[in-house]
N, C-alpha and C positions, 0 to 999 in steps of 0.2 A: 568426412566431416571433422574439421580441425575441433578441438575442446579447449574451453578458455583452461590454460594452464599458468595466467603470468598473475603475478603478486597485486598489480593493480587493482584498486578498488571496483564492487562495481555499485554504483546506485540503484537500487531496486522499486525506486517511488520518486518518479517525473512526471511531472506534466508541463504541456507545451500548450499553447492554442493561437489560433488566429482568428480573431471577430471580426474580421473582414467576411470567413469564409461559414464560420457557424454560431450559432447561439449558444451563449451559456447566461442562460437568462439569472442563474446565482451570482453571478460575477457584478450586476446593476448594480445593488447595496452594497458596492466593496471599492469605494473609489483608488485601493490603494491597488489592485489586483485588475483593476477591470480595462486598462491596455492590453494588446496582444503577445504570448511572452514564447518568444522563439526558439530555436533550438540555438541560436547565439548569442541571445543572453544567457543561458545557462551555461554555454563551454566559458563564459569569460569568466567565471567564479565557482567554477567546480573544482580548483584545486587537482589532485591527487588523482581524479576519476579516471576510469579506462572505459568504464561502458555505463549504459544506463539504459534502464527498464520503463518505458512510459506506461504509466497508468491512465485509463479513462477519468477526463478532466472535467465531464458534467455537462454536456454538451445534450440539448434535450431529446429525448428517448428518440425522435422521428431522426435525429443525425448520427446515430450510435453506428453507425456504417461506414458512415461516411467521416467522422471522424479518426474512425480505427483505419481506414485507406487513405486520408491527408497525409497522418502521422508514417505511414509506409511508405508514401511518396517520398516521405524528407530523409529517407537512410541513405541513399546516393550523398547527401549533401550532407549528412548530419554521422561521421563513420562512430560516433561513438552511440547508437542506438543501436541496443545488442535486443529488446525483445518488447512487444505490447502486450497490453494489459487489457483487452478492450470492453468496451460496454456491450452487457447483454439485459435482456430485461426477462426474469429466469420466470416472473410470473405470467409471463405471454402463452397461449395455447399453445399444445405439443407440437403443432406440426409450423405453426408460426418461429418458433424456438429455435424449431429443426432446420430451418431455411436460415434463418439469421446466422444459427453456429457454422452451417455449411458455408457462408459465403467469408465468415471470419476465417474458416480454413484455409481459404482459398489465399491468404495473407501469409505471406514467408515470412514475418516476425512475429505474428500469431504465438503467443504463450499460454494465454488464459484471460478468465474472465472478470469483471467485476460490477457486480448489482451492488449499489450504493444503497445499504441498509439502513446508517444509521439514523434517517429522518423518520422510520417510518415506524406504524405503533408495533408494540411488540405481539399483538394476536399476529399482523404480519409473519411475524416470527414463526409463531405457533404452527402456520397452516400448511395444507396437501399440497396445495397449491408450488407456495416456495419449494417443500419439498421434492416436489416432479421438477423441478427447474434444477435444483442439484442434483437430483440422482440421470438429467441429461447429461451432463458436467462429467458422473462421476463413467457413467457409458464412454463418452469419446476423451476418458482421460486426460480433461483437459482442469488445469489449477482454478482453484477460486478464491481472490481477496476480496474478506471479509472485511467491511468496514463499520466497526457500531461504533455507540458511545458507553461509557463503562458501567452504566444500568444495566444494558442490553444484553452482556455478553453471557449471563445463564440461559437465557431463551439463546441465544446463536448457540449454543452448548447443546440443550435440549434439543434443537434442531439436527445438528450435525451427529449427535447420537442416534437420530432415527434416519441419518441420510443412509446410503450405499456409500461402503470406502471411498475419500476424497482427500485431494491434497488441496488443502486450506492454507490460505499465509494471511494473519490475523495484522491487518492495519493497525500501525500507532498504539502499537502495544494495548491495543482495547480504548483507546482515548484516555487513559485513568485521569482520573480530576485534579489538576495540575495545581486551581487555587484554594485548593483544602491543607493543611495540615498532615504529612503524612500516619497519621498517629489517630485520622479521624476516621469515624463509618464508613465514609465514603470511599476512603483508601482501602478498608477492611474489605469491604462489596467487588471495589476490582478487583482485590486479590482472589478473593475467592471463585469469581466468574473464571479470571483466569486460569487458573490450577483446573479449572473444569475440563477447559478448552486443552489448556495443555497437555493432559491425561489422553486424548485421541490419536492415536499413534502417526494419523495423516498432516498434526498441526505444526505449522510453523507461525514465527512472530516476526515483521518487523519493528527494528527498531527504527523507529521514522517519527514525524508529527507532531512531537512535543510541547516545538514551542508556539503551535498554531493553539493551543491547548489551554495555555495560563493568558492570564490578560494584557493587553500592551505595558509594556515599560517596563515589566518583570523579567522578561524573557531573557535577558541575556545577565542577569544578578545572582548572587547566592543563591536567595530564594529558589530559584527556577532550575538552576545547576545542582543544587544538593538533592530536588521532588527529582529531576531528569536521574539522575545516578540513581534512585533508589528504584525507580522505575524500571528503568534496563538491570542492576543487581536483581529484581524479583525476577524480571522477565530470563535473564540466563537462567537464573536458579528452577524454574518451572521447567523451560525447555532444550536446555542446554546449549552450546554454539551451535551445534550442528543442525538444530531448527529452528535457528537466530538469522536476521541477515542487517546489514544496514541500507537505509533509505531515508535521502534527503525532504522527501516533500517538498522539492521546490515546484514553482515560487511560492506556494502557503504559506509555509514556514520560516521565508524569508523576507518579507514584507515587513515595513516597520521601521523604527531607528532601531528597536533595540530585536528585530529577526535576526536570524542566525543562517549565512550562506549555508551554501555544502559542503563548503571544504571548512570552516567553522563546526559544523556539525559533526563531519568527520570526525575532525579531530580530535569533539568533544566524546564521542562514542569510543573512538580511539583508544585515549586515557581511561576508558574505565575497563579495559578486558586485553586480557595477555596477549603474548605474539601467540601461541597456538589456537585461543579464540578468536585471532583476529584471520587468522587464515579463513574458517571455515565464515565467519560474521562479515567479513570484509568483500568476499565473492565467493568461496567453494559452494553456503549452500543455495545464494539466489543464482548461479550456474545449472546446479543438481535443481533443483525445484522450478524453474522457468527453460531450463533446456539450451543454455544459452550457446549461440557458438561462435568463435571469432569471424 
């Protein structure tokens, strides 16, 4: 088994879909989003990329299978799809769970999973229930992104304190509140969730999401550029490079006049961390953490 050993970037947070083939009943209210976004619209503006990680893209709980085996159909066609992400629903009974993870396994890009937290109330959070969903996770070793918003993230804290050992990669650096002030409560509140989360020795962060995060027409301005850099500054300083990775969020986060592609985003991540963090930020650790291989 070769090991990604080249300089090339990798994106650690894509999503693709085709609504020919599945529902993503979130995408209705999103006229700018709600075409089918393929794996060749993405190569035509990822710049720099060498591989990329797709994440489960919301497709409703009854296609969560079938979504994570479209997206493995397209690696023949798509060579730069190094690993899935796919959806699981971790609050499903044990033996329901158990069959859904067995059949993810059976997928040769199979990385890990992701149950789409951040809609849901925070008792969610709290419960046995979530808990028996990661501690299957932490049994067959398999990663989990966390995706809240930056309320949430003392309950995902609390939670993953009482889970069994798990390697975690925490979405969008926790959402922090993009059109706040960073000098406000609000900012105060993510930091503090985060240093929570960061403190578990299984936690990793991407830096992804940002500008899905602040309101249209800001995204791509001072404003948006100075909250993004303090954001990733807090996020190394929590968890160093080595539990940092980059991820574009496309097409999320590039929607818009003023979105920002992936090779944009790159770049912007880019500038704000050395060449020795950008080794491990750039692909060393969503290699090591998702298993990747050329």
């Amino acid at each position: 088994m070769e090991r990604f050993d080249t300089p090339e970037p990798v994106d650690a947070h894509v999503h693709v879909w085709d609504r020919s083939l599945l529902r993503l009943d979130w995408l209705d209210d999103l006229p700018e989003l709600a075409t089918s976004r393929l794996p060749w619209a993405y190569d035509a503006q990822r710049g720099k990329v060498g591989a990329a990680v797709f994440v489960q893209a919301g497709a409703r709980p009854a296609d969560a299978l079938a979504e994570a085996t479209w997206v493995q159909s397209l690696a023949q066609g798509w060579p730069a799809l190094a690993g899935i992400v796919a959806d699981a629903d971790l609050l499903s009974p044990p033996v329901e769970l158990g069959a859904h993870l067995d059949a993810l396994e059976e997928l040769p890009l199979y990385r890990g999973v992701r149950h789409l937290l951040q809609d849901l109330d925070v008792q969610v959070l709290r419960s046995d229930a979530l808990l028996l969903g990661l501690d299957a996770l932490a049994r067959r070793d398999s990663s989990f992104d966390a995706c809240v918003r930056w309320w949430q993230l003392e309950e995902l804290a609390g939670l993953l304190e009482r889970s069994s050992p798990l390697t975690v990669v925490l979405d969008h650096i926790g959402k922090p509140p993009l059109d706040s002030d960073v000098k406000s409560e609000a900012w105060a509140g993510w930091e503090v969730g985060l240093r929570r989360i960061g403190a578990l020795p299984g936690a990793h962060v991407k830096l992804s999401g940002l500008s899905a995060e602040m309101s249209a027409g800001a995204k791509a301005g001072p404003t948006f550029r100075a909250r993004a850099a303090h954001a990733i500054e807090t996020a190394l300083d929590v968890f160093g490079a080595e539990r940092a990775m980059f991820g574009s969020d496309w097409p999320v986060s590039a929607v818009g006049g003023a979105g920002l592609s992936t090779a944009e985003w790159l770049d912007f991540v880019r500038g704000q961390v050395s060449d020795v963090e950008w080794l491990e930020i750039g692909s060393g650790t969503a290699a090591r953490v998702y298993r990747l291989e050329r």
